[in-house]
N, C-alpha and C positions, 0 to 999 in steps of 0.2 A: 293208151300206149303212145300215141303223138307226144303229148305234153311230155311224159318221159323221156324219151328219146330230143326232144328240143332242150328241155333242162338240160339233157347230158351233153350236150351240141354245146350249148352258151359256159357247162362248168367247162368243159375241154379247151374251150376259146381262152378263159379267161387264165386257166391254168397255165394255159400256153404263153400267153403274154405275158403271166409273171415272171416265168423261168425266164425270161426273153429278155426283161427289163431287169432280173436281177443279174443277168451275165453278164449285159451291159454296167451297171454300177459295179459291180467287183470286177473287171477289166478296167475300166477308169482308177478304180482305187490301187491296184496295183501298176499299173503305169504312173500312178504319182510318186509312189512310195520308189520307184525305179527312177524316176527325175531326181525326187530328192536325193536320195545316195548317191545318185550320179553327180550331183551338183556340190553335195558335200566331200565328195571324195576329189572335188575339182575343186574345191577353195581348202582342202587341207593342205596346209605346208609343213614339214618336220621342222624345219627354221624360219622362225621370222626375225625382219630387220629390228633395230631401234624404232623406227618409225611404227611398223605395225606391232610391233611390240607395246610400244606407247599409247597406241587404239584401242589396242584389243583389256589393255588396262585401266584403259579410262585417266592417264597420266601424259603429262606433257614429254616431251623427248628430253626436254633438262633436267625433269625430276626420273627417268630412267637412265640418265646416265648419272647422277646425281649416288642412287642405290649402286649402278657398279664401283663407280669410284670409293663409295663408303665401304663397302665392304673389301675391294680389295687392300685401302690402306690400314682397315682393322689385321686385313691377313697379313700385312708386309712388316703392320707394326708388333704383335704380338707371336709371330710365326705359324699360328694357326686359329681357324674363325666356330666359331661352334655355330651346330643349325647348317640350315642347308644355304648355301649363295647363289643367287643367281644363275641360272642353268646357264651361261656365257662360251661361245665360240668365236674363237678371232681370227679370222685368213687374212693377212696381212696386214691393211690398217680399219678392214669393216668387221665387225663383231655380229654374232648372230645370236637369238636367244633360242634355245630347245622347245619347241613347243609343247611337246609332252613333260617333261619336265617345268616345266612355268606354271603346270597346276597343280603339280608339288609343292613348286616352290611358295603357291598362293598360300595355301592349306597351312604349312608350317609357319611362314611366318606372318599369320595371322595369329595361327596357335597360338605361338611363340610371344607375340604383339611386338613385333619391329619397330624400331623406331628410326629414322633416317634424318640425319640432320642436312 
């Protein structure tokens, strides 16, 4: 009846520590998953500049203004541009691009295959 009773002593122990050691690892996992969004929700921006614009594309800031410029004299020269352009914002003389918009615009004119002189 001893050895019984000691088996049940060391399963209850070890039981114990597992429950123990797993509320520790899914606490840990859930506080990262909370950094992370936290962290993502802190480098989202609805606008980026030219410059990060041009980062986040992997293009120089001459070859993205290069695309505005292209597209807007196809608009000014034929009075309207097919396909999507540039998700573009301009408060005064800085221009902003939509960031929700800009993986639209990837999507399409890939589609599409743009070409940009």
């Amino acid at each position: 009846m001893k050895q019984l009773n000691l088996s049940t002593i060391i399963s209850s122990f070890i039981l114990g520590i597992s429950i123990v050691i797993s509320g520790l690892i899914i606490s840990n996992s859930e506080q990262k998953e909370v950094r992370i969004n936290e962290k993502h929700q802190k480098e989202y921006k609805p606008l980026m500049t030219i410059k990060e614009t041009s980062e986040y594309l992997n293009l120089s800031e001459l070859q993205v203004k290069t695309i505005i410029s292209s597209e807007e004299t196809m608009l000014r020269a034929s009075g309207s541009y097919t396909g999507m352009m540039l998700p573009i914002i301009r408060i005064g003389t800085d221009i902003y691009i939509s960031t929700d918009e800009l993986k639209e615009w990837i999507k399409q004119s890939t589609t599409e295959r743009k070409q940009y002189q």
